[in-house]
C-alpha positions, 0 to 999 in steps of 0.5 A: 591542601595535603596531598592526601586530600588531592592527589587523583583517584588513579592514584588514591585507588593504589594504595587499597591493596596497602589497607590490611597492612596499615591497620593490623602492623602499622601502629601509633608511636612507630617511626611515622607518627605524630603528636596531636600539636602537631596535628593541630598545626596541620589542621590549622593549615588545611582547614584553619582548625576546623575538624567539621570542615566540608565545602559542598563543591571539593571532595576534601573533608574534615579538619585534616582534608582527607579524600572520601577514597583515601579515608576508606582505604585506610580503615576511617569508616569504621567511625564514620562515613566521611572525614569531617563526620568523625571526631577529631580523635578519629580523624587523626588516628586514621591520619597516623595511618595514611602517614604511616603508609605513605610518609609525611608527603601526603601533605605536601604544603602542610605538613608541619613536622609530621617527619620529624615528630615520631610521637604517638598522638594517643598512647594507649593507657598503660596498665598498674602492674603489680609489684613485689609487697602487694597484696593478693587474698585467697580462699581455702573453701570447706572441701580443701580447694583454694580460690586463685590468689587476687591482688586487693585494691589500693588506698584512695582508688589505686589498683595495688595496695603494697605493705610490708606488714599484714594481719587478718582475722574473722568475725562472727558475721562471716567477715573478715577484717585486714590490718597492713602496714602501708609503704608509707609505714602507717596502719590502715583497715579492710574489711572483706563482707561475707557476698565478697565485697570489700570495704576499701582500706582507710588510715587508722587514726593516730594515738593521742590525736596524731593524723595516722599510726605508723607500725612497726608490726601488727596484729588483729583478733576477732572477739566473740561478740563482733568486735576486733582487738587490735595491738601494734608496735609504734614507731616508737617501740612501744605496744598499743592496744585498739579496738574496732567495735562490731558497729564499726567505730573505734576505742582508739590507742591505748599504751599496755604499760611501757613494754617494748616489742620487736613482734606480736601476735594476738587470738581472740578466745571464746570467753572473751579474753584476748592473749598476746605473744610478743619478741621482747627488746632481748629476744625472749618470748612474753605472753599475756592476757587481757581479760573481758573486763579489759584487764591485764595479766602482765607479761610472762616470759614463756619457757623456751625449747629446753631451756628458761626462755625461748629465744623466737625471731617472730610468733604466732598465736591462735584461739582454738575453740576449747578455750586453748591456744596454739602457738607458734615461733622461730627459733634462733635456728630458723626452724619453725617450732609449734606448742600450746597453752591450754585452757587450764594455763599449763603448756605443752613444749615446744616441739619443731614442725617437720619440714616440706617433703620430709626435711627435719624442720622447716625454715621461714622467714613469715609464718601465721596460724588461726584455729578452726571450728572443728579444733583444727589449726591451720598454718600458713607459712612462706618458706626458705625458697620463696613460695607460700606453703599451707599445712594443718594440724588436726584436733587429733595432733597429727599433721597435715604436712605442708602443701605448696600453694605455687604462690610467691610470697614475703609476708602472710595471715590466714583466718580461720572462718565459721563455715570450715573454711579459711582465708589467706592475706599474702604480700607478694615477692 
């Protein structure tokens, strides 16, 4: 028998003036721990494994037969009144305590490496952390405050969904649908319902009967009858085109010629075509659009910043009420650069975005645009030092100026929604 269960009551009573100490400092996994093995082995020695054990005529009790006394001095009767009342769990965390104050002697015949283990019995779950690439949603509401930024739940149950790509739109309904490309390079699904709950993300299907898509980019346009439009760069280059109808199914992957891209951008217009910006393979910008017959224009290369064509790093596109586009790229300069494509077909040239605090351009690596009921565009953009900026340009074509939402981040989306408001997609750095 240990000498917890019977060492004199003299004795026992000694160590309630240690009580507070070992339950608020001396924690499990300390220099004086065990594991639940050994544990067992200590049972199976003091009462042949029997955590229920109590014989009428001795004052030891449970599996590890602790004395009444000593189980009350050390905290075990906050889960019951005596030892072998208690589940095993409880007997053995209230025996970390009474080991971690008085060692391993306390069960002098049956002690079973309880002074050599060190191990915590009952480790406490350890909690997913974020990482950098996961990604948090926020809300601009209709009076221009903002919601915190939130981490999306995972694939299949994790805490985290981590991707290096991400693309947002807005339906009709006042839902919002969510493209990423995840850490295994595929493409899967979010969508987020107006009372804020969300679908769960799903792996799209591949082209051609292959089990996933894997993506290179992506972008996705809400249309004004519910469905999403979606185009994406595989892994082989190549641009495709999908669609998600408003009843939930999908058209599937169909290829747009046997152009290539290195990005792209998509906006959903009011009459139900839908326009496309792409990087081409040689650095030029390329715009096109399909009809809603599902007919395609072909690919023009747009006029550049003084120049034939513009030589962009990644653009951005959005559908504006009155039929316009609003566009946005990066120059070989790293500036961002803002122009437009009116309902007419004509352009405007492209003139650079003024910077943060009135710096002459505003360098970023990720930037998106979405336009808004009320002719506004609003932008969204991480810049040169890491952080995710917010900045608008109004119907009228003043600006905003950008805003610094304090949030880290690598990768961003924004969609405009039919209330005003406006809803952010951000990987975080």
């Amino acid at each position: 028998m240990s000498r917890a269960s019977r060492r004199p009551r003299a004795a026992a009573l000694t160590i309630t003036a240690l009580a507070a100490l070992s339950l608020s400092t001396v924690a499990a996994g300390s220099a004086q721990a065990a594991s639940v093995a050994t544990w067992d082995r200590v049972a199976q020695c003091e009462s042949s494994g029997n955590w229920s054990y109590y014989n009428a005529g001795r004052p030891y009790y449970g599996g590890l037969q602790i004395m009444k006394n000593t189980w009350e001095a050390y905290g075990g009767t906050q889960y019951a009144p005596l030892p072998h009342q208690a589940t095993k769990q409880q007997q053995i965390l209230t025996a970390e305590r009474i080991l971690a104050g008085q060692g391993a002697g306390a069960w002098p015949s049956c002690n079973a490496g309880l002074s050599t283990d060190h191990a915590d019995p009952y480790p406490s779950p350890t909690a997913p952390v974020s990482k950098a690439g996961d990604l948090f949603h926020a809300t601009r509401l209709v009076d221009g405050n903002w919601t915190s930024f939130s981490p999306l739940n995972g694939y299949a149950g994790s805490a985290f969904f981590n991707g290096s790509q991400d693309a947002i739109t807005a339906t009709p309904d006042g839902s919002t649908q969510t493209l990423a490309t995840g850490a295994d390079g595929n493409l899967y699904h979010t969508a987020r319902y107006p009372n804020g709950t969300w679908t769960g993300w799903a792996p799209l299907d591949g082209y051609a009967g292959s089990a996933r898509f894997a993506a290179q980019a992506e972008a996705i346009a809400g249309m004004p009858n519910g469905d999403a439009q979606l185009m994406a760069i595989g892994k082989d280059g190549k641009i495709y085109h999908n669609a998600r109808y408003a009843a939930g199914t999908w058209q599937g992957w169909v290829p747009v010629g046997d152009w290539g891209a290195q990005k792209i951008a998509a906006a959903g217009l009011p009459d139900g075509s839908l326009q496309v910006l792409i990087t081409g393979y040689d650095g030029n910008v390329y715009h096109n659009v399909r009809s809603a017959s599902g007919a395609w224009q072909g690919w023009n290369a747009v006029a550049g910043f003084g120049a034939p064509t513009f030589q962009a790093k990644d653009v951005a596109i959005a559908g504006m009420p009155n039929g316009d586009t609003q566009l946005l790229a990066t120059g070989s300069d790293g500036k961002l650069y803002h122009s437009a494509r009116f309902a007419s077909g004509s352009w405007q040239d492209w003139n650079v975005v003024d910077g943060y605090g009135g710096a002459a351009g505003f360098q970023t690596g990720s930037f998106a645009i979405t336009g808004m009921p009320n002719g506004d565009a609003q932008l969204i953009a991480v810049g040169n030092d890491g952080m995710v900026y917010h900045n608008a340009r109004y119907a009228s074509g003043s600006w905003q100026g950008w805003w610094n939402t304090s949030f880290g981040g690598q990768k961003v989306a924004i969609a405009g929604m039919k209330d005003g408001g406006a809803q952010m997609v951000v990987s975080r750095s």
